[in-house]
C-alpha positions in Angstrom: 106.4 -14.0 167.7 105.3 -10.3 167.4 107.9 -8.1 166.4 107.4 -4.5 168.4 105.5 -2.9 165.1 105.8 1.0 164.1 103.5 3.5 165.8 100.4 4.6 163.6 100.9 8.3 162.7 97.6 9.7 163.9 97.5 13.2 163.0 101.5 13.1 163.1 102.0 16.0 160.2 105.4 16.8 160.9 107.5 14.4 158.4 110.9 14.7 159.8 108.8 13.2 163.1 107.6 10.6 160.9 110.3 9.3 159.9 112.8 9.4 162.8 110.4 8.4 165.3 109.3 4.8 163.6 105.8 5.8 162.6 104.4 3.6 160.0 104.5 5.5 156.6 103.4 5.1 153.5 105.6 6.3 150.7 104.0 9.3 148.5 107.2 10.7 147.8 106.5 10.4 144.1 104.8 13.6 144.3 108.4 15.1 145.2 109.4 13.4 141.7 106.0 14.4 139.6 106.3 18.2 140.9 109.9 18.5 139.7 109.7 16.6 136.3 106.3 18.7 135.3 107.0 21.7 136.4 105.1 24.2 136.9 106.3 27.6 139.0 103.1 27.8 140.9 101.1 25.0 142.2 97.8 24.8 143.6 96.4 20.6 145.0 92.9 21.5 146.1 91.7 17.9 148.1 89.1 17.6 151.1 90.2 17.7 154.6 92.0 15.0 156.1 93.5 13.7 153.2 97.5 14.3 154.5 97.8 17.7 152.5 100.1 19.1 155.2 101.9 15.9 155.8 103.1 16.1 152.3 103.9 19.7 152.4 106.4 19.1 155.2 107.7 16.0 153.2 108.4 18.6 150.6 110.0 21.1 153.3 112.1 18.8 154.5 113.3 17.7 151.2 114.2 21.0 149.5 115.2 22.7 152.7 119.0 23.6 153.4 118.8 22.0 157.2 118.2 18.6 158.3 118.3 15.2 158.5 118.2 13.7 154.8 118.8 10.7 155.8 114.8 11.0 156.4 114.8 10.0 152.8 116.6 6.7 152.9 114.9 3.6 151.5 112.0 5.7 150.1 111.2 5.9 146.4 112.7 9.3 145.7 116.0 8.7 146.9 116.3 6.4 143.8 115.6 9.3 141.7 119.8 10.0 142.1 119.7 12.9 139.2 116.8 14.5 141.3 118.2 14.4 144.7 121.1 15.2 143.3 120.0 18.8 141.9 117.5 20.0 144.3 117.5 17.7 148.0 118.7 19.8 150.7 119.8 22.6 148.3 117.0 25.9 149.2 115.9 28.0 151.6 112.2 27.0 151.9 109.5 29.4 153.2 107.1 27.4 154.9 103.8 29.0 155.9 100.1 27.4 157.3 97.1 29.9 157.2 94.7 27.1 158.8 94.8 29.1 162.6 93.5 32.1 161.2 90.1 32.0 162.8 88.5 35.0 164.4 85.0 36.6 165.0 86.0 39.8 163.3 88.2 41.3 161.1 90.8 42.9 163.5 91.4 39.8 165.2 91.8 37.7 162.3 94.6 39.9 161.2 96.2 40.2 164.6 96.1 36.7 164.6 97.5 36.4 160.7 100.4 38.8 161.7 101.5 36.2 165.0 101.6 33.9 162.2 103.7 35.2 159.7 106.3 36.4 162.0 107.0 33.0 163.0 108.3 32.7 159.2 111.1 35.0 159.4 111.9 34.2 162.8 113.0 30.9 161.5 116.0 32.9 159.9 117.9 35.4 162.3 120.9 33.9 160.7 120.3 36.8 158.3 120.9 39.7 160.6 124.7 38.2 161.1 124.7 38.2 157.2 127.9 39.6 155.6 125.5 39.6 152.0 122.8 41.7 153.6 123.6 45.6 153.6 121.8 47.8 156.8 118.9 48.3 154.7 118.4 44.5 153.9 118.7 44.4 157.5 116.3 47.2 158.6 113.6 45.6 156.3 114.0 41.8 157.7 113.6 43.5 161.5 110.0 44.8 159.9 109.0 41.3 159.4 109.5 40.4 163.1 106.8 43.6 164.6 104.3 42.4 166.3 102.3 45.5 164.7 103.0 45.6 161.1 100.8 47.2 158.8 98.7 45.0 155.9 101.2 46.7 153.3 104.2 45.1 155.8 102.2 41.9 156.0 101.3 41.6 152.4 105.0 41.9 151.4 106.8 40.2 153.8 106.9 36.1 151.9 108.2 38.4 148.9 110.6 40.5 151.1 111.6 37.7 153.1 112.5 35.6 149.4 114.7 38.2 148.0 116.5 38.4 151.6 116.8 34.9 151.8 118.1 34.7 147.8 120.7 38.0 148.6 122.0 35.6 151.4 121.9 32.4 149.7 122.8 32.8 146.3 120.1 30.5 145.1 116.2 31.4 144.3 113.6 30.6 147.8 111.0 27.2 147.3 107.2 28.7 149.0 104.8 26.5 150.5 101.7 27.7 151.8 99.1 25.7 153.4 95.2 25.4 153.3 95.6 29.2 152.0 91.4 29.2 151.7 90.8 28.4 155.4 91.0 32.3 156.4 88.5 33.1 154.0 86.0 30.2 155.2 86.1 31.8 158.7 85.8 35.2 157.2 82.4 34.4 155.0 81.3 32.7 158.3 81.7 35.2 160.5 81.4 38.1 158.1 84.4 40.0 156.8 84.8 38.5 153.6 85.5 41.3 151.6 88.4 42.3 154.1 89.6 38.7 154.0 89.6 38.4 150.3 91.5 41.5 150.1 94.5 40.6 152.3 94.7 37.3 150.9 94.3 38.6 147.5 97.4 41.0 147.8 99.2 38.6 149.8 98.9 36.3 147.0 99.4 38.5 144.5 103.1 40.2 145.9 104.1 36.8 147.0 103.7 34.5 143.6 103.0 37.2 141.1 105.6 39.9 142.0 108.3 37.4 143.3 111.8 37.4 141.2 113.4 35.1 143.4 111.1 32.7 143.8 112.0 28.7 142.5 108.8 27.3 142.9 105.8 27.3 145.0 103.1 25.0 146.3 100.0 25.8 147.6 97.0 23.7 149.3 93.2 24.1 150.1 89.7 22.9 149.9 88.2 25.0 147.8 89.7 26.5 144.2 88.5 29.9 144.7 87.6 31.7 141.1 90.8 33.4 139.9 89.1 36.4 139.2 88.5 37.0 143.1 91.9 35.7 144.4 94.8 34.4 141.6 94.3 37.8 139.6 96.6 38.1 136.7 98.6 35.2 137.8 99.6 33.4 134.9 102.0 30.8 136.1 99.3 29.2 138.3 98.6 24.9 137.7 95.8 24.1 139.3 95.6 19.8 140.2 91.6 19.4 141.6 90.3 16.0 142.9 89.5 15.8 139.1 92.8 15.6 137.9 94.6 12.8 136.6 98.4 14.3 138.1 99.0 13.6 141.0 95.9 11.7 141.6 97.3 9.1 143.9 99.7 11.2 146.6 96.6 11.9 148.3 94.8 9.7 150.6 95.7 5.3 150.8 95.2 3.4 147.5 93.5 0.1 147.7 97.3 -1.5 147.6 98.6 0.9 150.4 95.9 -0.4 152.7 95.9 -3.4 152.1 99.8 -3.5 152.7 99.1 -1.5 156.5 96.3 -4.4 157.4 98.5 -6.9 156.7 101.0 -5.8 158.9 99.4 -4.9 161.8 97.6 -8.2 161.3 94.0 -7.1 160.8 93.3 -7.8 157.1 89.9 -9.3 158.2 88.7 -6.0 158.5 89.5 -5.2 154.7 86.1 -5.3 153.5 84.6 -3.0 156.1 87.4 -1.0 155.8 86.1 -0.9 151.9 82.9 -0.4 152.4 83.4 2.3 155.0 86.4 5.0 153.8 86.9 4.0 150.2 85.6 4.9 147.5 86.4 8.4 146.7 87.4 8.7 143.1 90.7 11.4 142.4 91.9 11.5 138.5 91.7 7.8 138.0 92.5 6.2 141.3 90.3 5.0 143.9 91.3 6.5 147.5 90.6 5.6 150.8 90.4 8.6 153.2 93.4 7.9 155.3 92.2 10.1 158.2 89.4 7.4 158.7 91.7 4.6 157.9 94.8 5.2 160.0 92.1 5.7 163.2 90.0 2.4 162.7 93.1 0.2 161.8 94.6 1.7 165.5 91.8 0.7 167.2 90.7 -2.9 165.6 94.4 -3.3 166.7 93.5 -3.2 170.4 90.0 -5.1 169.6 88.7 -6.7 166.8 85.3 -6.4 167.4 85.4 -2.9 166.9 82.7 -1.5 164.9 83.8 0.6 162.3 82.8 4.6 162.4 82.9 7.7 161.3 86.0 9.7 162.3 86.0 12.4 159.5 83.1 13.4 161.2 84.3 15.0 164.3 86.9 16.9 162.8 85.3 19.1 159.9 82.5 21.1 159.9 79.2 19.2 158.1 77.5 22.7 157.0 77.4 21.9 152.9 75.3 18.6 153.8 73.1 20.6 156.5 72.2 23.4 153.6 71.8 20.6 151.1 69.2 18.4 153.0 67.6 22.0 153.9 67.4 22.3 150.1 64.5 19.1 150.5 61.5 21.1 150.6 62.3 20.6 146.5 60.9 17.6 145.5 63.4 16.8 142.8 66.0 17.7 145.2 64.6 15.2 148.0 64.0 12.5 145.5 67.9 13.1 144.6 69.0 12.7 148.2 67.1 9.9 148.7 68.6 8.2 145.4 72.5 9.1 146.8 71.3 7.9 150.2 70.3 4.7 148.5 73.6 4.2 146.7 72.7 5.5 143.3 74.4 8.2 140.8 72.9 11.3 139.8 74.0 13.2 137.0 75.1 17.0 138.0 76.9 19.7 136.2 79.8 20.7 138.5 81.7 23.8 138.8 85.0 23.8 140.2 85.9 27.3 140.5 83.4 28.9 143.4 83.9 31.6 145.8 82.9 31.4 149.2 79.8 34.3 149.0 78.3 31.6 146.2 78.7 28.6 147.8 75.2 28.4 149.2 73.6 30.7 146.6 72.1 28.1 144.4 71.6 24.3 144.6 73.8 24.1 141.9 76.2 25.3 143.9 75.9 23.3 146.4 76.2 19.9 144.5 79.9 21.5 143.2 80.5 22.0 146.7 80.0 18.5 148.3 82.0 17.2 145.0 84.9 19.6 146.2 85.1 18.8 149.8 84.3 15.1 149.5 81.2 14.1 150.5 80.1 13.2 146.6 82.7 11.8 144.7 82.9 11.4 140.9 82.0 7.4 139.7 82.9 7.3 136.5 84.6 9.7 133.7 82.9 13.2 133.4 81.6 14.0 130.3 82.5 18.0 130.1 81.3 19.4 133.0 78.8 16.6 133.5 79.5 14.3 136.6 78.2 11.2 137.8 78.0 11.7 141.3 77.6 9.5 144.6 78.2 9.1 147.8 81.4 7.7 148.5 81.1 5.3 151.2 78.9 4.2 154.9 81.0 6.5 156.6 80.0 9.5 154.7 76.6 8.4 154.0 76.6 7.8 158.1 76.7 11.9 157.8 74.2 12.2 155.3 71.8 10.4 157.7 72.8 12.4 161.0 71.9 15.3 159.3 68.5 13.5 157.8 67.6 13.2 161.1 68.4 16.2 162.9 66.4 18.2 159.6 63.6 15.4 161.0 63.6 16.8 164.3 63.8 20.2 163.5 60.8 19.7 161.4 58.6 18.4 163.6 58.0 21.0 165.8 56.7 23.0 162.3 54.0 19.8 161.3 53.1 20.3 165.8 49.7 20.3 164.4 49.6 17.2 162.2 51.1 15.1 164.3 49.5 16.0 167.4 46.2 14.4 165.3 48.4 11.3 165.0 49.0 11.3 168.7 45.5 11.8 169.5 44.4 8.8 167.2 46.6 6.5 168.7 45.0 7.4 171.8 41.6 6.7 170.9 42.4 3.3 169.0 41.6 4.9 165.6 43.8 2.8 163.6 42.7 3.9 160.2 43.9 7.6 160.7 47.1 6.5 162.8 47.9 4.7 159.7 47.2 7.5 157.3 48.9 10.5 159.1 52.0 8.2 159.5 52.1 7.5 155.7 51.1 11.2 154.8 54.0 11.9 157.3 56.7 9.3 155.6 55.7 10.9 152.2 57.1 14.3 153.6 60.2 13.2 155.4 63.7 11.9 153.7 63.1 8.2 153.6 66.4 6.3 153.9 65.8 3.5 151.8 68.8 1.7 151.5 69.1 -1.3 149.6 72.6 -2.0 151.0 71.7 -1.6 155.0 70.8 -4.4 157.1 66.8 -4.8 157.9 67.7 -3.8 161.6 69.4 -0.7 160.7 66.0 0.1 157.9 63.7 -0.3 161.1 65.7 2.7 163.6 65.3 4.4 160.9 61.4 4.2 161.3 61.8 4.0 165.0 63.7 7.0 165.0 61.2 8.6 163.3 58.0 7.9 165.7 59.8 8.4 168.7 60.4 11.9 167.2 56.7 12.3 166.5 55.8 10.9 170.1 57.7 13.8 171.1 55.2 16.3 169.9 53.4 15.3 173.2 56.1 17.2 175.6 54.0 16.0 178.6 53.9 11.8 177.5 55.9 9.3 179.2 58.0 8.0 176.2 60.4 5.0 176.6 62.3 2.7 174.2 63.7 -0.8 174.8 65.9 0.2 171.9 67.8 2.2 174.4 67.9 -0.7 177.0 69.5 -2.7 174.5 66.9 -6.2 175.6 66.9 -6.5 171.8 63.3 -5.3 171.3 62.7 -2.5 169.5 59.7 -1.6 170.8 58.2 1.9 172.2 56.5 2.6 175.3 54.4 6.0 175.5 52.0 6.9 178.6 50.0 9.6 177.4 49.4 12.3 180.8 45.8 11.2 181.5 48.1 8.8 183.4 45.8 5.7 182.8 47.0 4.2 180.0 49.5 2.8 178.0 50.7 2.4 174.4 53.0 -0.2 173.6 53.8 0.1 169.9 56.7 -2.3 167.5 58.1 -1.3 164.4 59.2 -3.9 161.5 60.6 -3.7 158.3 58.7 -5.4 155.7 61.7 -6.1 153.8 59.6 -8.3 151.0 56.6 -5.3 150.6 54.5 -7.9 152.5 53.2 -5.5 155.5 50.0 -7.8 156.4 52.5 -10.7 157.7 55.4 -8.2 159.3 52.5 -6.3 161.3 51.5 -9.8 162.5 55.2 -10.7 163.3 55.7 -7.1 165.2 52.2 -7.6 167.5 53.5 -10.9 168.3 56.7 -9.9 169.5 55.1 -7.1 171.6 53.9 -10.1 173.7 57.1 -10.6 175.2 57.9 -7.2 176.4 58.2 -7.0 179.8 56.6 -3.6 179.3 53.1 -5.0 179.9 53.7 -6.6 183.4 55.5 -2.9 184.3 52.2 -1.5 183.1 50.0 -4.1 185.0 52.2 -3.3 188.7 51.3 0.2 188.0 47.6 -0.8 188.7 47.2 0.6 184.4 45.0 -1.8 182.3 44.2 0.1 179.5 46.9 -1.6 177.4 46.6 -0.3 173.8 49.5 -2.6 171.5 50.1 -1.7 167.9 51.9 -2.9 165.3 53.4 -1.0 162.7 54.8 -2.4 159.3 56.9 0.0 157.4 58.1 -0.9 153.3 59.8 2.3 151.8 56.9 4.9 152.1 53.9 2.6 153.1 52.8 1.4 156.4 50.2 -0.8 157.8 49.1 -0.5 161.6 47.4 -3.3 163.2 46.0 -3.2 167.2 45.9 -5.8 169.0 42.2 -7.4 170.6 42.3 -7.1 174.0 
């Protein structure tokens, strides 16, 4: 009998939520214990997106903070920690802050938008204008906080301010969290007020964590671990904890056990492999992770089919620019031959840089390489040597994004090689084999190949596919069709060149065994059961041209049929 099972918490990053409303969690509440027993005052967990960074700072909310249910707590592995709870659950005032909605095309705006979010801090509090601790002054000050047009000096003091109100009330120091404090500055560099961004944050920063007497501790997230010169100036109480870190390695994203445990209660566990090959692999300190993001979103809907077919969710929610510039870096030969190699499932050796700042990001390739290892689209296989890292791709659904972009670079290119590949076109047309076949293999020398050894032989031949019907479209004014599309499981390719009496009927194979002679046989073959032909034959066209093309990594063989 099925027992009514818990909801999946899909983008659920309210904990209190979580937990009363019977949403499936899994318990990282050791990071409540880790923080506290190696202490540091100022805390900074850099981690990609989507790995339940803000779910865990509102775990750590809830726990400290004065108000609430605690009961939220029960049966989880921190309420055993009784000394702990005991201290510091439910015993501060916690200042709770996200900077991830400040996103604006300019400068004013941005702050406009900063200062809206700030004020709904202090708002939080209005207990403290009925405080018998706070004198007129104190009082005066807090109202400064709530103005919809404070200054950048109001704004920058106002989490210090609002700590040393909250400790003058409270009797007891303030807990900070602030979350994905980098995201203002990656809409600033993007739009192009950096220097005004890095300024506010910077003193923002500095008054809050640097300048603050009453604060207990504080815990801050983001992407990136911008250079302390530019941002953490002079701030000597600050921890770091990277994606490279042993602490703390496992309260982000699902281990293999933790996912595991969720297929097997929802009943799917015959996805675990897929699940595997698709979202794990990420390497933090010493643990494997899953990306849970990806995880929580294919296990909800293999629950309501299993034939799903696993994709890439990540995708749709964060912005793919650091792949985009890398594959743009391909003109490079080495760095082509590298992308191939990741694409293919093997490591390359990189020195990688932790600390960047947004300006640098795209400056140099190596910068680049640091970057996808930051944000998770490389992760680390084995333990770095000094700054040396053995880098990969961490699984299909990220190398599913290196791909997309391989192609979309394709397609961009072609209308630069117009020239080049209107000679291919041309050939094809007048049944010159021999050049079709060389201007295809110059051609597949140029591009990204995506030689995979991993992918299946069908997924190898789109790949070519994709890659002539892209070429075909040189020839804006051709008829181009592909049964791919119709889904009559042949891949083949139709294309009517505008002289309007002809047609070119042309199947792609993988040769998977190097042996292109009999997989150019095999494709012409296959062309004989198209349906294509008799389409051709109604439209009163005989000049049927049908080729064959047999593709191994970068060589290709193209065979025409006899008429």
């Amino acid at each position: 009998m099925d027992m009514r099972k818990k909801k999946l918490p899909i983008g659920i990053e309210n904990f209190e939520k979580l937990r009363l409303e019977d949403f499936y969690y899994i318990d990282k509440t050791g990071l409540i214990r880790e923080l506290l027993n190696n202490w540091g005052e100022v805390n900074l967990f850099t981690r990609p997106r989507r790995f339940g960074k803000t779910l865990n700072m509102s775990m750590l909310e809830h726990f400290f903070s004065l108000n609430g249910d605690k009961r939220i707590f029960d049966g989880l592995g921190i309420s055993k920690e009784t000394e702990l709870c005991e201290e510091y659950m439910g015993k501060y005032p916690v200042v709770s802050i996200s900077l991830k909605g400040i996103d604006a095309r300019n400068y004013e705006m941005a702050f406009e938008m900063a200062v809206q979010i700030m004020k709904r801090v202090p708002a939080k509090v209005q207990y403290l204008l009925e405080s018998d601790t706070l004198s007129e002054q104190d009082k005066a000050e807090y109202r400064k906080l709530l103005d919809d047009h404070m200054s950048e000096a109001v704004f920058c003091n106002s989490l210090r301010v609002l700590s040393e109100l909250l400790e003058k009330h409270h009797g007891t120091k303030v807990i900070l969290l602030i979350d994905e404090y980098d995201v203002p500055l990656a809409k600033a560099h993007a739009n192009g007020y950096y220097d005004q961004m890095i300024s506010l944050i910077r003193n923002l920063l500095g008054e809050t964590l640097k300048t603050n007497n009453s604060l207990k501790l504080a815990v801050l997230t983001g992407c990136l671990r911008i250079s302390k010169e530019s941002i953490f100036t002079g701030l000597n109480n600050l921890k770091v904890l990277t994606i490279a870190d042993e602490r703390f390695d496992e309260y982000f994203g699902f281990t293999d056990k933790e996912v595991k445990g969720l297929l097997e209660y929802y009943g799917v566990t015959d996805h675990y492999e897929e699940v595997k090959r698709w979202y794990d692999g990420y390497k933090f300190g010493n643990v494997e992770m899953y990306c849970p993001w990806d995880v929580l979103n294919h296990c909800d809907r293999i629950r309501s089919g299993s034939h799903v077919q696993p994709e890439n969710y990540w995708i749709n929610t964060s912005s793919n620019d650091a792949v985009k510039r890398f594959i743009e870096e391909s003109a490079n030969v080495t760095t082509k031959r590298e992308i191939e190699r990741l694409v293919a499932g093997e490591t390359i050796t990189k020195e990688i840089h932790q600390e960047l700042t947004y300006p640098e990001i795209y400056d140099t390739i190596d910068n680049i390489w640091s970057l996808l290892f930051t944000t998770g689209y490389l992760t680390q296989r084995e333990k770095a040597e000094g700054r040396q890292m053995k880098l990969a791709i961490p699984n299909l659904a990220i190398r599913d994004i290196f791909e997309t972009q391989i192609m979309e670079f394709f397609k961009e290119n072609v209308r630069e090689d117009g020239e080049m590949l209107n000679r291919f076109c041309d050939a094809l047309q007048n049944e010159d084999v021999e050049n079709v076949e060389k201007i295809f293999t110059e051609y597949l020398r140029k591009t990204i190949s995506i030689r995979d050894t991993a992918v299946r032989t069908e997924m190898k031949e789109n790949f070519y596919h994709g890659i002539l019907l892209g070429i075909l479209g040189v020839k804006t004014r051709w008829g181009i069709s592909s049964n791919r599309e119709m889904g009559e499981g042949y891949a083949d390719i139709l294309a009517e060149p505008d002289t309007g009496d002809m047609g070119i009927i042309i199947e792609v194979k993988y040769a998977h065994d190097g042996e292109l002679e009999g997989a150019c046989k095999e494709a012409l073959k296959q062309i004989e059961y198209t349906k294509y032909e008799d389409d051709l034959e109604d439209d009163g066209i005989e000049n049927i041209l049908k080729y064959g093309i047999a593709c191994y990594k970068k060589r290709c063989r193209v065979m025409l049929a006899e008429k």
